[in-house]
MOPAC internal coordinates of N, CA, C and O (Angstrom, degrees):
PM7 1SCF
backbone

  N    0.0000 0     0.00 0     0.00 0    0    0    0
  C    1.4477 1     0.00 0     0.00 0    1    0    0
  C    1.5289 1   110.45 1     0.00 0    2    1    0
  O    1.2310 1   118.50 1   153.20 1    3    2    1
  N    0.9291 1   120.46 1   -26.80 1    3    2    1
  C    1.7782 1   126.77 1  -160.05 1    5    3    2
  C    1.3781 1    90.36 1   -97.70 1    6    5    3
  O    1.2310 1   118.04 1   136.33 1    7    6    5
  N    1.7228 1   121.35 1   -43.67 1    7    6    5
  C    1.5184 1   109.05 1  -178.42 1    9    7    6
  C    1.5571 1   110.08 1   -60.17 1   10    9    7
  O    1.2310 1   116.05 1   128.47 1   11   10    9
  N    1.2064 1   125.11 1   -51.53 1   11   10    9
  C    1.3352 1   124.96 1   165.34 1   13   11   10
  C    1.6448 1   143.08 1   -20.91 1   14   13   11
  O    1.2310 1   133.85 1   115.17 1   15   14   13
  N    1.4501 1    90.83 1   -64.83 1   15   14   13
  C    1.5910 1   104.29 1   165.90 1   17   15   14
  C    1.4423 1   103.81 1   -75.54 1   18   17   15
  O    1.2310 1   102.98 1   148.72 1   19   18   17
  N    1.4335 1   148.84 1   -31.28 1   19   18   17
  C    0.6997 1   131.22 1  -174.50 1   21   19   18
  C    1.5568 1   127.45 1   -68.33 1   22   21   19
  O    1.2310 1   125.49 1   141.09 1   23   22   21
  N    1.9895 1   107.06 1   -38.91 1   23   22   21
  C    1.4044 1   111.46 1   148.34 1   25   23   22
  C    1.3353 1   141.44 1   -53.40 1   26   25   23
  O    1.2310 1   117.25 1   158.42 1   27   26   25
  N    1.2374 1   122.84 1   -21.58 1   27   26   25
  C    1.5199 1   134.28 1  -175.97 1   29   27   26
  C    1.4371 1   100.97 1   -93.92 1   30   29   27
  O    1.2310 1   118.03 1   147.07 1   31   30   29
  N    1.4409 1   121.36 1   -32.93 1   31   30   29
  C    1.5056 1   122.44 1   169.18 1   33   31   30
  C    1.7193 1   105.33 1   -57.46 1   34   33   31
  O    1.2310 1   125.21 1   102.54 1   35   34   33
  N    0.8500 1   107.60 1   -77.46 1   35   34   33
  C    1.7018 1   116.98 1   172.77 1   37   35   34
  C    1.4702 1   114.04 1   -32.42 1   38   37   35
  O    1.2310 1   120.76 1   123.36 1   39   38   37
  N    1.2608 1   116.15 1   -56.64 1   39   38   37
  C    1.4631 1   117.01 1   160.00 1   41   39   38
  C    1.0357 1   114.88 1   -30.04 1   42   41   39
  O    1.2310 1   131.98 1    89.02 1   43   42   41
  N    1.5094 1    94.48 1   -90.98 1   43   42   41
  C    1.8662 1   103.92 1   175.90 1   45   43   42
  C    1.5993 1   125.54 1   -38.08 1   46   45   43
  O    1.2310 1   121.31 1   155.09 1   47   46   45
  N    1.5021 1   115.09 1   -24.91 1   47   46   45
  C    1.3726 1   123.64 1   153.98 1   49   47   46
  C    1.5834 1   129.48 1   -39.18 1   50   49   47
  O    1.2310 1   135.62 1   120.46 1   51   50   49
  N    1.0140 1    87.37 1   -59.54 1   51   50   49
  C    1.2305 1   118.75 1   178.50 1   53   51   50
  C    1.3806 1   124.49 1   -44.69 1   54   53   51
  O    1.2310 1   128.72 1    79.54 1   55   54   53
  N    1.5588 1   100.80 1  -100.46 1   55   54   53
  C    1.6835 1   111.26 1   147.68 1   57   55   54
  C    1.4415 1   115.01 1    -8.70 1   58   57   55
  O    1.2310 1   121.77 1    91.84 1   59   58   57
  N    0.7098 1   114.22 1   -88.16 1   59   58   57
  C    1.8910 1   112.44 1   156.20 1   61   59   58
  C    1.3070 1   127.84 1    25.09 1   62   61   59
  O    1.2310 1   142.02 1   100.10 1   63   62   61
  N    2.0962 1    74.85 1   -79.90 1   63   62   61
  C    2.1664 1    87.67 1  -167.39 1   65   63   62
  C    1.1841 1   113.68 1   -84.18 1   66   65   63
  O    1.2310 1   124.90 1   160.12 1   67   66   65
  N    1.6839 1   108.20 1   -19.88 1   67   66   65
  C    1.5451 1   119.24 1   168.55 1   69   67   66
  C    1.5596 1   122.19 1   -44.36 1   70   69   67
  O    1.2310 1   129.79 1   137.62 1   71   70   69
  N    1.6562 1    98.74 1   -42.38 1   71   70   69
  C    1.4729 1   100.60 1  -157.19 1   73   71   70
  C    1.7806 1   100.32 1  -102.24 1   74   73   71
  O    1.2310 1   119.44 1   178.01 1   75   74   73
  N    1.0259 1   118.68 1    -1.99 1   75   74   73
  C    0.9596 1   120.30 1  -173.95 1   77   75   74
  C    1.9030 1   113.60 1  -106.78 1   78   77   75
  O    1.2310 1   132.47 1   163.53 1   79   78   77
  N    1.4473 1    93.52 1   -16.47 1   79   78   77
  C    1.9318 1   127.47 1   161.48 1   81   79   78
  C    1.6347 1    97.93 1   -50.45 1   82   81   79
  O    1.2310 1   122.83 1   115.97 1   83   82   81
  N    1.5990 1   112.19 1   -64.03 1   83   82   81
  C    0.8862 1   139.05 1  -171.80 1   85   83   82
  C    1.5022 1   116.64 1   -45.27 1   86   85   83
  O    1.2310 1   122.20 1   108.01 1   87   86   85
  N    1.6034 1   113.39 1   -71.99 1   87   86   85
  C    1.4996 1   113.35 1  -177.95 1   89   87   86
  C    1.5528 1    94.46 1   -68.89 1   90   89   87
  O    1.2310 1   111.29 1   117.58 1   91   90   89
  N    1.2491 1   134.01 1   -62.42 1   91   90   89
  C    1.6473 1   115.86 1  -151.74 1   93   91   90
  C    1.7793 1   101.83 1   -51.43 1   94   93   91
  O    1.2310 1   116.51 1   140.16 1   95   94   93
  N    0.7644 1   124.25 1   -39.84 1   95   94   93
  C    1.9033 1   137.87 1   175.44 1   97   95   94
  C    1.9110 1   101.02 1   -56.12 1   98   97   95
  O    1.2310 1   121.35 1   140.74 1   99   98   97
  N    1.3397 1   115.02 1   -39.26 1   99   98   97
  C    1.8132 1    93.94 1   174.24 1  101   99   98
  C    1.3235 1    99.19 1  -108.43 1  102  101   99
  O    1.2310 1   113.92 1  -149.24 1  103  102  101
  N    1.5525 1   129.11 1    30.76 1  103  102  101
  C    1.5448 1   120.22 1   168.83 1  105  103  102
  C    1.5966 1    88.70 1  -125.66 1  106  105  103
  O    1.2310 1   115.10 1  -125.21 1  107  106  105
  N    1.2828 1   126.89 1    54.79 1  107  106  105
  C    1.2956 1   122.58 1   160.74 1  109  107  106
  C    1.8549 1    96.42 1  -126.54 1  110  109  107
  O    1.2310 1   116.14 1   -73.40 1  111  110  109
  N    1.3057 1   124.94 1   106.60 1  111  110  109
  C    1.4466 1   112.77 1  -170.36 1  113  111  110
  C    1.7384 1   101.77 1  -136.15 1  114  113  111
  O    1.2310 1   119.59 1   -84.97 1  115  114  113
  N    1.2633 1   118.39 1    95.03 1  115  114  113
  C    1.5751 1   133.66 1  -168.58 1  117  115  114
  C    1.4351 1   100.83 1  -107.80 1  118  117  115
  O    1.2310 1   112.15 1   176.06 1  119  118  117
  N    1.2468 1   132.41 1    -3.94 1  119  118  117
  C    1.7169 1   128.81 1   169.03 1  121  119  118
  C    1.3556 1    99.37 1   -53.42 1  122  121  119
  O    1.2310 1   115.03 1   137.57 1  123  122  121
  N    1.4562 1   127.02 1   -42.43 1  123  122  121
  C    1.6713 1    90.67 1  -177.54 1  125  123  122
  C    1.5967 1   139.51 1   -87.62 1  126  125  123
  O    1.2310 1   118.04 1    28.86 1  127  126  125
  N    1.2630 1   121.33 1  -151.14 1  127  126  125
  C    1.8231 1   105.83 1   171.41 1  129  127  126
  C    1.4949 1    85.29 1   -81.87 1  130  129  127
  O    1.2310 1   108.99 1   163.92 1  131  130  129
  N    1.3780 1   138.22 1   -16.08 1  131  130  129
  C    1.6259 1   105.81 1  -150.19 1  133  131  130
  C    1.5648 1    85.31 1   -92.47 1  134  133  131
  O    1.2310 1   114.70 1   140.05 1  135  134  133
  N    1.2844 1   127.64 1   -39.95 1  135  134  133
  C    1.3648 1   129.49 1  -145.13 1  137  135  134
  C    2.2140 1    83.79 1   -90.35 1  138  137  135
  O    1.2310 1   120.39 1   151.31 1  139  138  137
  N    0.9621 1   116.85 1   -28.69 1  139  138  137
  C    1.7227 1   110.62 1   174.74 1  141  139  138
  C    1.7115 1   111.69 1   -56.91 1  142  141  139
  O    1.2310 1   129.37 1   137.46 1  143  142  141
  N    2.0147 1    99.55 1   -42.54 1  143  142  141
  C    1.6644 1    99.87 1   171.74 1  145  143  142
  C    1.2397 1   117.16 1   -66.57 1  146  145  143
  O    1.2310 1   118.84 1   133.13 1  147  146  145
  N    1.4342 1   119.82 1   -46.87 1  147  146  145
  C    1.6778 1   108.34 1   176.42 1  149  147  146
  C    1.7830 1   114.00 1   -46.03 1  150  149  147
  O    1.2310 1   135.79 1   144.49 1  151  150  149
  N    1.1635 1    87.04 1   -35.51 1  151  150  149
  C    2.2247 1    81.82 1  -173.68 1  153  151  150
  C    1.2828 1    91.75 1   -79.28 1  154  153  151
  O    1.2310 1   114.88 1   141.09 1  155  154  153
  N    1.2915 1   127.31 1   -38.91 1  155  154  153
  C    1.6733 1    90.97 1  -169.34 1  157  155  154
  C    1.8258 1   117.46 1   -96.71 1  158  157  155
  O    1.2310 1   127.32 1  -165.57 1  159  158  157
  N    1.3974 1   103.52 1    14.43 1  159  158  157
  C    1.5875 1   126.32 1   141.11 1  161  159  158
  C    1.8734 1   117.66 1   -56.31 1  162  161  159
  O    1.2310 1   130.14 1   115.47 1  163  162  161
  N    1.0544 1    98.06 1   -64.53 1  163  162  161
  C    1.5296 1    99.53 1   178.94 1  165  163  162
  C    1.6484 1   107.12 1   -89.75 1  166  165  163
  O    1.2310 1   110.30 1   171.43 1  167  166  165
  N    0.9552 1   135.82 1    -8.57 1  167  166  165
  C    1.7789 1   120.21 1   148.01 1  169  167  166
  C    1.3168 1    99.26 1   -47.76 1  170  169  167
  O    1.2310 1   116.25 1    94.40 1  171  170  169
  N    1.3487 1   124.73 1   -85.60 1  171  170  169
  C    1.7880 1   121.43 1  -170.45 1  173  171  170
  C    0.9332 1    92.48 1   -27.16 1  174  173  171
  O    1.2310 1   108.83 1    78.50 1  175  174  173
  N    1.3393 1   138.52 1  -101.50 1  175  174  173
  C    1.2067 1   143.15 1  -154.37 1  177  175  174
  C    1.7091 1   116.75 1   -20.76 1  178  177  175
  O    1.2310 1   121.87 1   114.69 1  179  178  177
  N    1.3828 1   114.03 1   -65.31 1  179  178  177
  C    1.5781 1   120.26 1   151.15 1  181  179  178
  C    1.5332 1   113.77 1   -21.79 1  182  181  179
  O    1.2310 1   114.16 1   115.96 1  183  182  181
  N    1.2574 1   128.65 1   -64.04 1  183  182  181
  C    1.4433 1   144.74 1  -165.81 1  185  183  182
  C    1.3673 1    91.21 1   -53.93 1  186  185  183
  O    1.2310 1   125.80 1   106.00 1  187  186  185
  N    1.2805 1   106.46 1   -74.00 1  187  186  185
  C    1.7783 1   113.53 1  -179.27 1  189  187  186
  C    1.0859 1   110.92 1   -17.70 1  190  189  187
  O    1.2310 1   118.91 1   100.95 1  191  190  189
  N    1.1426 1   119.68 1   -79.05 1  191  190  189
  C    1.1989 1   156.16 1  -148.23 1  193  191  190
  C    1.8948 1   116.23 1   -58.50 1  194  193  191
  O    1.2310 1   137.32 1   123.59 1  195  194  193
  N    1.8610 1    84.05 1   -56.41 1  195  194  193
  C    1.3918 1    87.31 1   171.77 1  197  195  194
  C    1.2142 1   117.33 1   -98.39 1  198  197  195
  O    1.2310 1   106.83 1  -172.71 1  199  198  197
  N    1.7917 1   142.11 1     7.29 1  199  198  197
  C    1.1737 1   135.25 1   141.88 1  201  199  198
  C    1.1812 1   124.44 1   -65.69 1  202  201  199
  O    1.2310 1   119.40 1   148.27 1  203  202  201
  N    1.5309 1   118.75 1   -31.73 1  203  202  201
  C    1.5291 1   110.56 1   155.62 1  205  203  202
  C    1.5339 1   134.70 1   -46.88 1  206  205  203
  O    1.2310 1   133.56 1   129.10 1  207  206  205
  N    1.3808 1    91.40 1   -50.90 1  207  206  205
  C    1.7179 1   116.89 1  -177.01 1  209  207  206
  C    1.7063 1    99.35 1   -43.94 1  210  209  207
  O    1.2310 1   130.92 1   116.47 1  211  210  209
  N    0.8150 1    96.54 1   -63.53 1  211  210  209
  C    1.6748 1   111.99 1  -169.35 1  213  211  210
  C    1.8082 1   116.03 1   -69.24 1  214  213  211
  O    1.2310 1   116.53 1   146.79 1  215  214  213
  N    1.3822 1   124.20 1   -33.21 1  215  214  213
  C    1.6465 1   141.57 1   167.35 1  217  215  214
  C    1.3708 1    98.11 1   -60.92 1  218  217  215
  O    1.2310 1   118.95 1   140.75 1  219  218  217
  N    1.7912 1   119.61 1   -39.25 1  219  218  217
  C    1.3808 1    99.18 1  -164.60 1  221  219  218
  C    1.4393 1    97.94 1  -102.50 1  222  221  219
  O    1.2310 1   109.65 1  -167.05 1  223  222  221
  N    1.2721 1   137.01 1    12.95 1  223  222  221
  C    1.4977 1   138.78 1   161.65 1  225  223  222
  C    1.8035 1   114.50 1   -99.29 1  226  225  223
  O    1.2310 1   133.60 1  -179.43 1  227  226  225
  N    1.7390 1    91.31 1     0.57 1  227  226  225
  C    1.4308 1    96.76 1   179.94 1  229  227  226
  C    1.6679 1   126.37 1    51.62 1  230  229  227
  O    1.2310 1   135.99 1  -129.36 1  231  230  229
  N    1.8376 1    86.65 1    50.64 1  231  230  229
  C    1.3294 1    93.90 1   167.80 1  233  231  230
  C    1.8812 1   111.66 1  -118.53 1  234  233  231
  O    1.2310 1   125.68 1  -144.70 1  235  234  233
  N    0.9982 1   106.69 1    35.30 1  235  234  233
  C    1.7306 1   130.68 1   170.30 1  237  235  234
  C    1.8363 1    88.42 1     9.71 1  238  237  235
  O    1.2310 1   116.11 1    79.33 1  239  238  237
  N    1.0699 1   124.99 1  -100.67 1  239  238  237
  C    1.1395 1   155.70 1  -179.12 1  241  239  238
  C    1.6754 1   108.44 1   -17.45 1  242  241  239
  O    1.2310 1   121.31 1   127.42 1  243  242  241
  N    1.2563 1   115.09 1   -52.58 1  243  242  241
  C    1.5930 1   131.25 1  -176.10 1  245  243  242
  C    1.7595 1    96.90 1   -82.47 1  246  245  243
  O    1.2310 1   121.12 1   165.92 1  247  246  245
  N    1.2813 1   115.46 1   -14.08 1  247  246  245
  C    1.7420 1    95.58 1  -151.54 1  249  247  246
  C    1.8810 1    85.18 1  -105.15 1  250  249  247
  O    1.2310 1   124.10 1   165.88 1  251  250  249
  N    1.5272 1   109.74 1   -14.12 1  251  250  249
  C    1.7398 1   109.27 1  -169.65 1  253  251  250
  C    1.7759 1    76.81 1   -89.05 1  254  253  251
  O    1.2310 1   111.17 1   125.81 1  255  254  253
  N    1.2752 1   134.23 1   -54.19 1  255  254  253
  C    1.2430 1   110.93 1  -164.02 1  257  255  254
  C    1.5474 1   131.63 1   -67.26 1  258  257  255
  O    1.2310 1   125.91 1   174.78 1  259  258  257
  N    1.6493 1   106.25 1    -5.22 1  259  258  257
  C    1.5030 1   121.11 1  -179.27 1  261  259  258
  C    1.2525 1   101.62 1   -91.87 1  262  261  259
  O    1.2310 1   127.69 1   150.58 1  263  262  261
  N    1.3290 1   102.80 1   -29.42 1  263  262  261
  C    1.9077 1   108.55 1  -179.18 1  265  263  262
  C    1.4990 1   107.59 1   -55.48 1  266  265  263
  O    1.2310 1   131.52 1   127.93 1  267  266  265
  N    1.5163 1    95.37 1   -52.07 1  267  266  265
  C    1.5565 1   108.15 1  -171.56 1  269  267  266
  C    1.7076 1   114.22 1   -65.72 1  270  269  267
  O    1.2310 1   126.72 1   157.19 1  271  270  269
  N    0.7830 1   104.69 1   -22.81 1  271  270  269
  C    1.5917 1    94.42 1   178.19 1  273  271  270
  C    1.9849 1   116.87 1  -115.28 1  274  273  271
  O    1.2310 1   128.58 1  -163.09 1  275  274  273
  N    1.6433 1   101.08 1    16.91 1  275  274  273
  C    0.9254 1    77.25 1   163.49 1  277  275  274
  C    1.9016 1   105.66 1  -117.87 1  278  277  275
  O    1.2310 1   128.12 1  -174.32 1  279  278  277
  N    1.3026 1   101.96 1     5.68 1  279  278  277
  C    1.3521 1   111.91 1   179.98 1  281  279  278
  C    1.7919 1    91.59 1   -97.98 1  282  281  279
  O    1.2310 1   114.82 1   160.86 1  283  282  281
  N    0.3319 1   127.42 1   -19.14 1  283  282  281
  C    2.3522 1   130.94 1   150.03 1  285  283  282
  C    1.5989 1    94.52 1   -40.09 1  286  285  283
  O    1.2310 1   122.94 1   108.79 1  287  286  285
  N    1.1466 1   111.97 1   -71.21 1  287  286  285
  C    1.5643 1   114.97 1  -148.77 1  289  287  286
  C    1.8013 1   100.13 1   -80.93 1  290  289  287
  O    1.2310 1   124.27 1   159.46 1  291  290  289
  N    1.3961 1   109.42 1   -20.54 1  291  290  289
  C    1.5236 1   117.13 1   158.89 1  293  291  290
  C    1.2313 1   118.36 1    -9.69 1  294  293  291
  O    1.2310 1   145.29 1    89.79 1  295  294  293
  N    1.9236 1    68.44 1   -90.21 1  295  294  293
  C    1.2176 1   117.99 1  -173.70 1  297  295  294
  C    1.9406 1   114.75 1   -54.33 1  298  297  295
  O    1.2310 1   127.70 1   147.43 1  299  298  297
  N    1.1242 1   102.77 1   -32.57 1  299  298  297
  C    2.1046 1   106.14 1   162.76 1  301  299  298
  C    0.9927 1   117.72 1   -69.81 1  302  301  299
  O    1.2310 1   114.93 1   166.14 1  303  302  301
  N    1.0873 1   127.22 1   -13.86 1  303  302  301
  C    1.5772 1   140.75 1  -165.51 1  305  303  302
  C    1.3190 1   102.11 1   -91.41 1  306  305  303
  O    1.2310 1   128.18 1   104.31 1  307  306  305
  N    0.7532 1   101.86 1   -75.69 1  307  306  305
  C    2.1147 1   128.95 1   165.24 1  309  307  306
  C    1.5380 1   100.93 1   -23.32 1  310  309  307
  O    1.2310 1   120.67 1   123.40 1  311  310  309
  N    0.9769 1   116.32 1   -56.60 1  311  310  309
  C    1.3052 1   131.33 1  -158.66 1  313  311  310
  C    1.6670 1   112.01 1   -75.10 1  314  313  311
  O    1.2310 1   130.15 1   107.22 1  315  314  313
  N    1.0373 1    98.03 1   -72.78 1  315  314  313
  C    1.5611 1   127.39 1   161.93 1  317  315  314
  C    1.5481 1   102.96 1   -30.85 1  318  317  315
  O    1.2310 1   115.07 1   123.41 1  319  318  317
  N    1.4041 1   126.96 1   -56.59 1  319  318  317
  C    1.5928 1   124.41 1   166.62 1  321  319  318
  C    1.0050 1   126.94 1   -74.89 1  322  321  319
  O    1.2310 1   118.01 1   172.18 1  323  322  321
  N    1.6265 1   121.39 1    -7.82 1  323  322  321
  C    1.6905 1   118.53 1   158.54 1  325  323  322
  C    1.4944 1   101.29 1   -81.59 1  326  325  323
  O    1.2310 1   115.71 1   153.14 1  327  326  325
  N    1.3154 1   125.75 1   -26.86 1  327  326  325
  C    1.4850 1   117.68 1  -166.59 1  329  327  326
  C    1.8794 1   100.71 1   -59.59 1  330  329  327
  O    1.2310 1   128.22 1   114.88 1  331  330  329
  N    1.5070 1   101.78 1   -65.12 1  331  330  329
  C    1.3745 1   118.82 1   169.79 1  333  331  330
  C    1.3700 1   117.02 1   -36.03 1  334  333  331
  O    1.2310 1   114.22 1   121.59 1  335  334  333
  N    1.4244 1   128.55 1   -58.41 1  335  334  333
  C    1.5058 1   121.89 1   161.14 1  337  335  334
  C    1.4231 1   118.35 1   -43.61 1  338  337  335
  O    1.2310 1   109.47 1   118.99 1  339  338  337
  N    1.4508 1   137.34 1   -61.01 1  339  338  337
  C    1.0500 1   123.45 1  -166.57 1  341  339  338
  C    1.5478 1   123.92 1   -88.66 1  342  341  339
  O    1.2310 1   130.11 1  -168.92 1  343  342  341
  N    1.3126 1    98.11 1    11.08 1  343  342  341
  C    1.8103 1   121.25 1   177.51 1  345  343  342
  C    1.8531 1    91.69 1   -93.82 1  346  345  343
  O    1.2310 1   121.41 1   127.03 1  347  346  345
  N    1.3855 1   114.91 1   -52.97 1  347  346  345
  C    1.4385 1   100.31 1   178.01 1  349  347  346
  C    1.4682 1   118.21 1   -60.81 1  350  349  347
  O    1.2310 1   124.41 1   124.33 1  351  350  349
  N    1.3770 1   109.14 1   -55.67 1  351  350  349
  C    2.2188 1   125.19 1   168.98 1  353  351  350
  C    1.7078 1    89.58 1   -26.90 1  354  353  351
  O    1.2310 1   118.60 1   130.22 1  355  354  353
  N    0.8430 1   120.27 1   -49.78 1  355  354  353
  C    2.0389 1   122.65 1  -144.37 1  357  355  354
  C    1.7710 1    99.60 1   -87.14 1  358  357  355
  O    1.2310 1   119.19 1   126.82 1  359  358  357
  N    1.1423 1   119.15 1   -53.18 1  359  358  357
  C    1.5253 1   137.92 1   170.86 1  361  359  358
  C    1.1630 1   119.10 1   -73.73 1  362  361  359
  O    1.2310 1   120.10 1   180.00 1  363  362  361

């Protein structure tokens, strides 16, 4: 009896993380300029985050170079959604 429920629990576990794998993966939608600004909203945020992480473990050196490249990819992000805006403005 216990092996039983215990498989159908797991199952049912399962099924679960699969389907729920599923929607968070087609509710990620960055093709446009608006959805390019949100990501390069939460890059900064990243940067923050992990230049802190690293200043307060007193790794000075590692936390400006994580800063720097994730405020890089920002900054592509950023970019990438003005391109898209003024390709829609123009067309």
């Amino acid at each position: 009896m216990k092996t039983k429920v215990w498989k159908v629990s797991t199952l049912v576990v399962m099924t679960l993380c699969l389907a729920l794998t599923a929607l968070t993966v087609s509710a990620q939608n960055n093709n446009t300029a608006k959805g390019e600004v949100k990501q390069s909203g939460t890059e900064v945020g990243r940067a923050g985050q992990s230049m802190g992480r690293n200043v307060k473990h007193g790794r000075i050196l590692r936390g400006g170079k994580h800063f720097g490249k994730h405020m890089g990819r920002a900054g592509k992000h950023f970019g990438r959604s003005t391109k898209k805006a003024v390709k829609h403005v123009i067309s």
